[in-house]
N, CA and C atoms as an extended XYZ file, in Angstrom:
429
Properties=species:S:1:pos:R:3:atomname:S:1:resname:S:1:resid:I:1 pbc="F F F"
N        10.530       20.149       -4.641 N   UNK     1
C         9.531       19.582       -5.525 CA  UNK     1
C         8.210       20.299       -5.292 C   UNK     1
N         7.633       20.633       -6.470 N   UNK     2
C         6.353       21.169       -6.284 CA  UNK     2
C         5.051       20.847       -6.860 C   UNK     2
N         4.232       19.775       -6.604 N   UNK     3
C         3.177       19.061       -6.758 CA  UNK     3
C         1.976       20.307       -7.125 C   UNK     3
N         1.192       19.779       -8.944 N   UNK     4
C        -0.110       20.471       -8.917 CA  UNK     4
C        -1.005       19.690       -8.119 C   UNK     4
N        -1.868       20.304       -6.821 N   UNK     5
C        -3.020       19.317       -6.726 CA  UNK     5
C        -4.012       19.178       -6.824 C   UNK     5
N        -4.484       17.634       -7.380 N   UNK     6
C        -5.404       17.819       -8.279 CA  UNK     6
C        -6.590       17.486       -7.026 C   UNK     6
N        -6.353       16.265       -5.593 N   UNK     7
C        -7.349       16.116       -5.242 CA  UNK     7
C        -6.667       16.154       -3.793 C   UNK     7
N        -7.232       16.364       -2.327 N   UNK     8
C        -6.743       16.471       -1.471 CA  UNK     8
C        -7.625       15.667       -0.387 C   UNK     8
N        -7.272       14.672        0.675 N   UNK     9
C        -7.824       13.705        1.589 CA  UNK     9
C        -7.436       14.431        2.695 C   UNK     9
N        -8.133       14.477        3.879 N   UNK    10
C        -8.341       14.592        5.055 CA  UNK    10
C        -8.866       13.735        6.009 C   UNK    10
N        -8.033       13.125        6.948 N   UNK    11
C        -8.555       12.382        8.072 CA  UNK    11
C        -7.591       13.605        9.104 C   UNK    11
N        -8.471       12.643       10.444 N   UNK    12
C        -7.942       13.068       11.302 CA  UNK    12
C        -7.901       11.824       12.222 C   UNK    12
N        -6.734       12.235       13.070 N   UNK    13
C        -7.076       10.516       14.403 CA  UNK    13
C        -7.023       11.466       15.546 C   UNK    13
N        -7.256       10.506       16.470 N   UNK    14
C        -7.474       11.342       17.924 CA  UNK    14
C        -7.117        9.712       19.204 C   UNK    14
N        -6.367        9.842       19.979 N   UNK    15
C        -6.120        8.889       20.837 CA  UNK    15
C        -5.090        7.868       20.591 C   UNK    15
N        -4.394        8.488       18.983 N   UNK    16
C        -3.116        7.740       18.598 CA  UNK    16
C        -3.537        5.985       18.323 C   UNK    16
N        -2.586        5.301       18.329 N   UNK    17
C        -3.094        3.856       18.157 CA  UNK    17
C        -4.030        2.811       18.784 C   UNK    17
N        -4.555        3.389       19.955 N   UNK    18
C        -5.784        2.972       21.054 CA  UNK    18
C        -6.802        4.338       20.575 C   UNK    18
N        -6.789        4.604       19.586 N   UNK    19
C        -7.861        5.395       19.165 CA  UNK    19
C        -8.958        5.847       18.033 C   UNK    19
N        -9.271        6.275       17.051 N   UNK    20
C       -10.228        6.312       16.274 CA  UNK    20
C        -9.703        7.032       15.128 C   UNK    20
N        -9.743        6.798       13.713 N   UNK    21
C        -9.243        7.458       12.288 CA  UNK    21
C       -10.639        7.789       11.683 C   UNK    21
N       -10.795        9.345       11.666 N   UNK    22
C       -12.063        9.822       10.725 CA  UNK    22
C       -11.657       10.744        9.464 C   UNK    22
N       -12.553       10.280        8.279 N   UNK    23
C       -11.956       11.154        7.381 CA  UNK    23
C       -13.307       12.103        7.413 C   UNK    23
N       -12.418       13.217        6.371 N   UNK    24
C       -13.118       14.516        6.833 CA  UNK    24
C       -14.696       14.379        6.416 C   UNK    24
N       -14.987       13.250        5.176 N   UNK    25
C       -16.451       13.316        5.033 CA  UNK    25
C       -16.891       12.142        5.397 C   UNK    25
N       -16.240       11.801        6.391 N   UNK    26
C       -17.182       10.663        7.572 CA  UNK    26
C       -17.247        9.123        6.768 C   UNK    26
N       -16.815        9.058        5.722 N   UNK    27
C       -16.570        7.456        4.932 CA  UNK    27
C       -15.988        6.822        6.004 C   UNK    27
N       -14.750        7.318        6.260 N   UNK    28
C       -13.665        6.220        7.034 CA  UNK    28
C       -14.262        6.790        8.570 C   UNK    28
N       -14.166        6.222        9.311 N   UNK    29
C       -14.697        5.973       10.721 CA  UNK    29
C       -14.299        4.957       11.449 C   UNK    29
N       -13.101        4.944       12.074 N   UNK    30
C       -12.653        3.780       12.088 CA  UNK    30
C       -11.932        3.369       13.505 C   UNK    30
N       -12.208        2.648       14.612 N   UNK    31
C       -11.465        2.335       15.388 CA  UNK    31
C        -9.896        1.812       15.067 C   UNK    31
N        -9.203        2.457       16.411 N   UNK    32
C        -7.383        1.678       15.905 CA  UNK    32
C        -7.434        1.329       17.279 C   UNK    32
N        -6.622        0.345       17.017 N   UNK    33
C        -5.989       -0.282       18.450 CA  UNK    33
C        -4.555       -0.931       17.845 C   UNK    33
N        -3.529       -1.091       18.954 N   UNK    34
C        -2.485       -1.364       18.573 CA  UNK    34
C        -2.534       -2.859       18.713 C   UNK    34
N        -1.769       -3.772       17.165 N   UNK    35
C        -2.239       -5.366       17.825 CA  UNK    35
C        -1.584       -5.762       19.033 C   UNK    35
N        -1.617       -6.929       19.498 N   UNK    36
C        -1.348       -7.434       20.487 CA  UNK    36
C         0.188       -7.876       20.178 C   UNK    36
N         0.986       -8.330       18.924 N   UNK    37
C         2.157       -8.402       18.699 CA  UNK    37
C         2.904       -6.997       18.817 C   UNK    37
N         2.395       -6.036       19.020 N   UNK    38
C         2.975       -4.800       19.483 CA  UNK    38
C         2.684       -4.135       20.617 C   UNK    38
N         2.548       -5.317       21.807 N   UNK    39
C         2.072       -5.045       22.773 CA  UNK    39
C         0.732       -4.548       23.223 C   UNK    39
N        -0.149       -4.293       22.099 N   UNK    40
C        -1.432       -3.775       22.755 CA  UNK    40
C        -2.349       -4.897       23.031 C   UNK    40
N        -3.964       -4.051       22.824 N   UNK    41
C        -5.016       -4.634       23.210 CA  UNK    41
C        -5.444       -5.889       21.839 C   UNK    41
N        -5.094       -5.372       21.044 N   UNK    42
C        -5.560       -5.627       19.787 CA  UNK    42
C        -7.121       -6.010       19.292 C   UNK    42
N        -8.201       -5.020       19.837 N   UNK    43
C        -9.331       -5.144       19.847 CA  UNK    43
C       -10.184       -5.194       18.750 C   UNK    43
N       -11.131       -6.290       18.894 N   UNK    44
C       -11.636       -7.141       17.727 CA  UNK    44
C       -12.965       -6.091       17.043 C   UNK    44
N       -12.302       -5.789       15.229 N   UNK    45
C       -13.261       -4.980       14.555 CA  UNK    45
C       -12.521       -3.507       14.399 C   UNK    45
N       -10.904       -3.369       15.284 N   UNK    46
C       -10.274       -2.250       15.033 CA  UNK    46
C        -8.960       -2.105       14.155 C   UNK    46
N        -8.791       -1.426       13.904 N   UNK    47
C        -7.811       -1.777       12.214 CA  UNK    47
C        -6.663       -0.725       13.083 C   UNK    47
N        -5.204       -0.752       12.246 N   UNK    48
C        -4.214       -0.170       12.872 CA  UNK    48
C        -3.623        0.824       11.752 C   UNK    48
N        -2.371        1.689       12.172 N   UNK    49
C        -2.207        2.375       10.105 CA  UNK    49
C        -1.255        1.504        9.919 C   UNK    49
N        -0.564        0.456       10.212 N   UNK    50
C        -0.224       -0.420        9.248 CA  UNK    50
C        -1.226       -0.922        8.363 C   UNK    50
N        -2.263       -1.179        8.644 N   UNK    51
C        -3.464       -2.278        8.046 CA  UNK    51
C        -3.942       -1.225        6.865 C   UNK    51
N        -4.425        0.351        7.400 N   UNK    52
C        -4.621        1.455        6.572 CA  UNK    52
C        -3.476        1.830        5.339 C   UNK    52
N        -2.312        1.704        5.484 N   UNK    53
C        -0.822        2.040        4.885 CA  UNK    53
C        -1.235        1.047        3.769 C   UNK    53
N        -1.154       -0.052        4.316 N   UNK    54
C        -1.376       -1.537        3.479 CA  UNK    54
C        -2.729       -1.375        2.217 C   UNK    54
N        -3.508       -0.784        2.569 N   UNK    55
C        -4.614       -1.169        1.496 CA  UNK    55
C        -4.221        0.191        0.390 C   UNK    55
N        -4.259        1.565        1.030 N   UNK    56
C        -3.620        2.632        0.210 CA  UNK    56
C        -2.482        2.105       -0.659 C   UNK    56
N        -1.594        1.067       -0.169 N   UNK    57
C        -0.613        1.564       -1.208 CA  UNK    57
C        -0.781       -0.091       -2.518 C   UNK    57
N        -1.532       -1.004       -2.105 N   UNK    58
C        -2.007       -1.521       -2.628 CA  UNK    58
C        -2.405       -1.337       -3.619 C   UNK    58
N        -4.005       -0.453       -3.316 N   UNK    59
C        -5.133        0.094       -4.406 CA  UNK    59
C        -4.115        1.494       -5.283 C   UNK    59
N        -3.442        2.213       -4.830 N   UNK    60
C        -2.628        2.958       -5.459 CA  UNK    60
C        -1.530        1.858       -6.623 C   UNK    60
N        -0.733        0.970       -5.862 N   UNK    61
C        -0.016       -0.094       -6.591 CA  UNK    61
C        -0.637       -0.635       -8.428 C   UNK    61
N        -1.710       -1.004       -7.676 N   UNK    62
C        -2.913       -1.537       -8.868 CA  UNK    62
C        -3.458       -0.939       -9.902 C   UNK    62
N        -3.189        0.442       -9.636 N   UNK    63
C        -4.089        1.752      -10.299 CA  UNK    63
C        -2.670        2.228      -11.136 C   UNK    63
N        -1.464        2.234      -10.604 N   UNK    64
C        -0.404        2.658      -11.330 CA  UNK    64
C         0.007        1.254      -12.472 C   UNK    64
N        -0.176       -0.117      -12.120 N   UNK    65
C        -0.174       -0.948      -13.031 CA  UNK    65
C        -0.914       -0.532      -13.924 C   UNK    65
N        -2.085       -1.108      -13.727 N   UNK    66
C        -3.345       -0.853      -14.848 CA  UNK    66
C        -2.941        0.684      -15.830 C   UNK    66
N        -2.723        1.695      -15.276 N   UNK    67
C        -2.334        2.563      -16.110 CA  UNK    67
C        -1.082        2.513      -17.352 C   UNK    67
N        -0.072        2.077      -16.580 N   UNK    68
C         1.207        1.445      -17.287 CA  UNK    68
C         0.994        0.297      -18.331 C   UNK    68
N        -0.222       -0.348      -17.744 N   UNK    69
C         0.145       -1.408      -19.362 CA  UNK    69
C        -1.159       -1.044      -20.333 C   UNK    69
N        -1.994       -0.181      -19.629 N   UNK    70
C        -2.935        0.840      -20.851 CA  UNK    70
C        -1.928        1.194      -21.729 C   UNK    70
N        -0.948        2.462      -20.694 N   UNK    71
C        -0.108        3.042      -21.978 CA  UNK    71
C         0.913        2.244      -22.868 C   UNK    71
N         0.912        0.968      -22.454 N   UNK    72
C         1.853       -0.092      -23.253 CA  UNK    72
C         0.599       -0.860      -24.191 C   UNK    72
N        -0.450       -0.258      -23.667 N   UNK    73
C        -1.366       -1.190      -24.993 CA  UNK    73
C        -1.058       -2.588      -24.444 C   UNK    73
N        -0.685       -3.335      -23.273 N   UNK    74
C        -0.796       -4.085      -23.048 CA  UNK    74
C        -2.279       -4.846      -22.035 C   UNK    74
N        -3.341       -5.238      -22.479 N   UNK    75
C        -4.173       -5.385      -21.791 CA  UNK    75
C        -3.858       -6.387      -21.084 C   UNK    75
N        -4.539       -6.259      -19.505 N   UNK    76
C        -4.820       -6.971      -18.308 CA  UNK    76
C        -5.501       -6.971      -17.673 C   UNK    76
N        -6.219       -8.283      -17.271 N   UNK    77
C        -7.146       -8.071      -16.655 CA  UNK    77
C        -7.249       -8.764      -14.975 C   UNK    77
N        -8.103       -8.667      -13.796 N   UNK    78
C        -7.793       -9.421      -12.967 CA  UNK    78
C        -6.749       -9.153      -12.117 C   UNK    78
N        -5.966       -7.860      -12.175 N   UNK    79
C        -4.590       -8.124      -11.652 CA  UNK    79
C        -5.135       -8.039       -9.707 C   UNK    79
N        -4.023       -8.480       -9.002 N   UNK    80
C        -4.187       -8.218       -7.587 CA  UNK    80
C        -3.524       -7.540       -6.904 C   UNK    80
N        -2.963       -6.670       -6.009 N   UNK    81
C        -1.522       -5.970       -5.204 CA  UNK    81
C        -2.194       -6.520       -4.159 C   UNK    81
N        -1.346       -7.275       -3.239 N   UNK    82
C        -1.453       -7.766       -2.172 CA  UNK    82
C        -0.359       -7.058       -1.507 C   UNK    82
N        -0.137       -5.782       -0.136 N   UNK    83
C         0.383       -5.248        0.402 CA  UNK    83
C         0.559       -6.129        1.698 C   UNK    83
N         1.890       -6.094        2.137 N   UNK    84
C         1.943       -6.803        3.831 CA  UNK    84
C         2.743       -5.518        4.085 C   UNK    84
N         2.740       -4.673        5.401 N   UNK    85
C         3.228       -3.703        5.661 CA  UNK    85
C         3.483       -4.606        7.160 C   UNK    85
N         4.921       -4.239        7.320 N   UNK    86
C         5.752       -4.859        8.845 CA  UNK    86
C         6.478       -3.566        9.352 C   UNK    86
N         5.691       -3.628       10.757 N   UNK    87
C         6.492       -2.564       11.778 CA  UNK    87
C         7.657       -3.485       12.431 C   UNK    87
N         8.652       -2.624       12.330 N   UNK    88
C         9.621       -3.261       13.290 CA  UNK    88
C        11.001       -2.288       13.884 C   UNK    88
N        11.710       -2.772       14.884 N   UNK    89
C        13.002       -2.108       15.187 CA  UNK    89
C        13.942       -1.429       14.094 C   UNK    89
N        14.477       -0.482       13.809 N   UNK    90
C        15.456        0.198       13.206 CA  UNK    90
C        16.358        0.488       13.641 C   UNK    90
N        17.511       -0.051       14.187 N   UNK    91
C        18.130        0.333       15.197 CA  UNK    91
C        17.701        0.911       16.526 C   UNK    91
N        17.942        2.159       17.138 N   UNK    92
C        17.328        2.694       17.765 CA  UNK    92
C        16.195        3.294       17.740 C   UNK    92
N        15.192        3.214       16.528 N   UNK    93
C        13.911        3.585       16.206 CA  UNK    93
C        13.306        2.752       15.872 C   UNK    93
N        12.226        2.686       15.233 N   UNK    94
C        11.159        1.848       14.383 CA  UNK    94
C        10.637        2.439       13.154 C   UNK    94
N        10.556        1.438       12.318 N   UNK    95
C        11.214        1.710       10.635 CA  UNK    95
C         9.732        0.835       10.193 C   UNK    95
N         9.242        0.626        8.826 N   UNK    96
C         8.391       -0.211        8.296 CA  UNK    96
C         9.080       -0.651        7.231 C   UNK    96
N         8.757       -1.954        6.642 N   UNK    97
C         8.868       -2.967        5.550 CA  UNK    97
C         7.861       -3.298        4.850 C   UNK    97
N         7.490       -2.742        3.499 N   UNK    98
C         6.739       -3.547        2.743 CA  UNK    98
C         7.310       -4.613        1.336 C   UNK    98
N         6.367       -5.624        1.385 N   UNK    99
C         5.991       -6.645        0.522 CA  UNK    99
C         5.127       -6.688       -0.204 C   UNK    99
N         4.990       -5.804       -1.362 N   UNK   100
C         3.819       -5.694       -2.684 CA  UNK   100
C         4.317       -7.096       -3.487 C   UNK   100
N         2.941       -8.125       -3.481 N   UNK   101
C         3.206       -9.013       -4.446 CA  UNK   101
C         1.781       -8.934       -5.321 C   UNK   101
N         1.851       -8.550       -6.525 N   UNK   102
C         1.238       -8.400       -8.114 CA  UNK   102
C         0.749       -9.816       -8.919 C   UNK   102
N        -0.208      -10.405       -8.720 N   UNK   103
C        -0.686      -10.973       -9.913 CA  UNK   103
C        -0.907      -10.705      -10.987 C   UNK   103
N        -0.867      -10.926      -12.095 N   UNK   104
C        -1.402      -10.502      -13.382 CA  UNK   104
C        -1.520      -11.774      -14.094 C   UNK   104
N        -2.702      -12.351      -13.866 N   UNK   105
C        -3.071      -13.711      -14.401 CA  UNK   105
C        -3.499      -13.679      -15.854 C   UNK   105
N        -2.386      -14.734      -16.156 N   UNK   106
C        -2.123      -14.817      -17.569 CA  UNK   106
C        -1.710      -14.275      -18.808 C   UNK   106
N        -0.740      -14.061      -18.057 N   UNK   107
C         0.552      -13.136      -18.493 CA  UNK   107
C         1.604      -13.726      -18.377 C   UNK   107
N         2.770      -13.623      -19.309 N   UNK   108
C         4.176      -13.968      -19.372 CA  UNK   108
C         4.885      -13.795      -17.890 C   UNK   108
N         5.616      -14.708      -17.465 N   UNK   109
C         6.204      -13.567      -16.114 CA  UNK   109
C         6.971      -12.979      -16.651 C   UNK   109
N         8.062      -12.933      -17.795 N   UNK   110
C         9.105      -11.860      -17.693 CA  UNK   110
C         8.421      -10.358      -18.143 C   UNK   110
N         7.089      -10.540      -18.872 N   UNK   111
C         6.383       -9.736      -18.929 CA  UNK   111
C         5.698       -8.827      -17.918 C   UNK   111
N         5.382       -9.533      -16.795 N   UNK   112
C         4.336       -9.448      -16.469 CA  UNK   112
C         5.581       -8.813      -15.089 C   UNK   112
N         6.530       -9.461      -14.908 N   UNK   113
C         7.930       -8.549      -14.149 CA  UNK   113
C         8.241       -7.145      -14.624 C   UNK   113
N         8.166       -7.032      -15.972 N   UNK   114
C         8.368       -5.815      -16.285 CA  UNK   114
C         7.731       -5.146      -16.272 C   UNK   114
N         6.279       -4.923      -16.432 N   UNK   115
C         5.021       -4.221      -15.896 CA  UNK   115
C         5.609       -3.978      -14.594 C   UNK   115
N         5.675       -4.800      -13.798 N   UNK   116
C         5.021       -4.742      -12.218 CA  UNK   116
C         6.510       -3.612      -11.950 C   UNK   116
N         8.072       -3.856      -12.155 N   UNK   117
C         9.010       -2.663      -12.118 CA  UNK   117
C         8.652       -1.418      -12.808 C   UNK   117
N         7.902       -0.897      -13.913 N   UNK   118
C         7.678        0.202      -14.280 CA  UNK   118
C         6.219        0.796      -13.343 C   UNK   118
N         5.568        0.137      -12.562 N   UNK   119
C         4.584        0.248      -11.856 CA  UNK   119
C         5.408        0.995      -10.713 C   UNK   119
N         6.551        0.148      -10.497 N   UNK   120
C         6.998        0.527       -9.179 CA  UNK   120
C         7.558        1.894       -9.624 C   UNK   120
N         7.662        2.481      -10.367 N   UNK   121
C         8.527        3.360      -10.490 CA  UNK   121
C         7.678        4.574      -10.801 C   UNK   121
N         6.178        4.335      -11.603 N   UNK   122
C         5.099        5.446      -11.466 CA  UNK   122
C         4.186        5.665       -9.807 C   UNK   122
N         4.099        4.400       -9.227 N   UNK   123
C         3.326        4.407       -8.462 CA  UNK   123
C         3.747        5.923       -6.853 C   UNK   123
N         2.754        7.025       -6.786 N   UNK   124
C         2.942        7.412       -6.091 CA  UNK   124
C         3.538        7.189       -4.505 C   UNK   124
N         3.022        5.992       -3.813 N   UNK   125
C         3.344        5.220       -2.849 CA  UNK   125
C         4.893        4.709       -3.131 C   UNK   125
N         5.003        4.344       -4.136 N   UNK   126
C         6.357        3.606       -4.423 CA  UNK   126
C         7.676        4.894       -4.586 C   UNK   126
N         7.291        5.905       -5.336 N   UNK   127
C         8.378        6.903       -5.122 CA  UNK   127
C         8.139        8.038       -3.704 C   UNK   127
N         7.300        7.636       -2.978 N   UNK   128
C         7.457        8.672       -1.444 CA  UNK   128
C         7.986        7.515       -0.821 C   UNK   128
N         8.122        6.291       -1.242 N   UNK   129
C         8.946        5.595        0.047 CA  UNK   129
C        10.698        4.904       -0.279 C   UNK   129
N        10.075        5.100       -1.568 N   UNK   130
C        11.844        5.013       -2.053 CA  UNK   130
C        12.800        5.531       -1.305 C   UNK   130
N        13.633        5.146       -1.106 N   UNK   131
C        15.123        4.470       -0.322 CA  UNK   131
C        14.598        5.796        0.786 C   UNK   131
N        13.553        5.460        1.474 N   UNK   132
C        13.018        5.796        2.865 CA  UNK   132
C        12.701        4.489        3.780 C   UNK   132
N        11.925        3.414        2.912 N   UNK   133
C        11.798        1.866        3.465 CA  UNK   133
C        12.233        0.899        2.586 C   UNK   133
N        12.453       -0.262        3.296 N   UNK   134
C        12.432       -1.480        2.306 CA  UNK   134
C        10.897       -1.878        1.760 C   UNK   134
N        11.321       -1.926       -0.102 N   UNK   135
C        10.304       -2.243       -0.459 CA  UNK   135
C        10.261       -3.602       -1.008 C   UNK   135
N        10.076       -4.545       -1.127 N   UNK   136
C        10.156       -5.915       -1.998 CA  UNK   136
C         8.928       -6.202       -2.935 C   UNK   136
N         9.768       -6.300       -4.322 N   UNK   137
C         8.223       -6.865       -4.968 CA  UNK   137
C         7.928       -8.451       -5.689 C   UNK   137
N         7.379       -9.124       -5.719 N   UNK   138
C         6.425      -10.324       -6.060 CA  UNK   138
C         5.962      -10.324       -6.862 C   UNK   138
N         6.001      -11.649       -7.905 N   UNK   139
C         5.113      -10.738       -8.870 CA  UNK   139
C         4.605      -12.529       -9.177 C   UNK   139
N         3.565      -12.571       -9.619 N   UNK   140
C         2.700      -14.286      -10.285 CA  UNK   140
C         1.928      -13.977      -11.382 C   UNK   140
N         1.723      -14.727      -12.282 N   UNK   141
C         0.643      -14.480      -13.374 CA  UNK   141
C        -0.263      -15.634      -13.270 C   UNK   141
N        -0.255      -16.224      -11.987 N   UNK   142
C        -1.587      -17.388      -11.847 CA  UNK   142
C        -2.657      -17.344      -12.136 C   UNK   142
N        -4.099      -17.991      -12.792 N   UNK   143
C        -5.421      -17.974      -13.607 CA  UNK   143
C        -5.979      -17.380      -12.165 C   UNK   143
């Protein structure tokens, strides 16, 4: 596969999960610590790349909706991607699990289901992790 690219991100970390995530023009600055359910320190005000994984594929999630029901001429407004990203055992390794659940308040659900599957299927995040992790999706059209 060969990707045009249009925009390119740079961080760097240093000290692994007891350590610090900087991107290259100094926005992100960010202490990591590993939480305390994964045995670490879990030090207060430091974020982990689960927590980082989680908001990227979120705000990516949201951005591939909104686009999808532009091109369906379906307007929406309000929508939410709520990402839970879970580290855990893989057999002999460690694997991640996400849970994208989609609001789109006030909207049909069978509608508002079918958006959120054609989302899954543009969303960059959603095809680099395809049948690499479990993904589960959620979907509500609550006010």
């Amino acid at each position: 596969m060969s990707i045009q690219r249009l925009y390119t991100a740079k961080a760097k970390a240093t000290g692994g999960r007891d350590g610090r995530a900087l991107s290259s023009d100094n926005v992100i600055d960010l202490p990591l610590s590993t939480p305390k359910e994964m045995g670490g320190p879990g030090k207060e005000g430091a974020t982990n790349p689960e927590q980082l994984f989680a908001a990227g594929y979120a705000a990516c999630f949201d951005g591939a909706l909104n686009l999808v029901a532009r091109l369906e001429k379906t307007p929406i407004s309000g929508s939410t991607v709520e990402a839970s990203v879970s580290f855990g055992k893989d057999g002999d390794n460690y694997g991640l699990a996400v849970d994208l659940h989609v609001n789109i308040p006030g909207m049909e659900q069978e509608q508002a289901e079918a958006l959120v599957a054609k989302a899954h299927q543009v969303c960059p995040y959603s095809r680099a992790t395809r049948n690499n992790i479990e993904v589960n999706l959620s979907t509500s059209t609550n006010a």
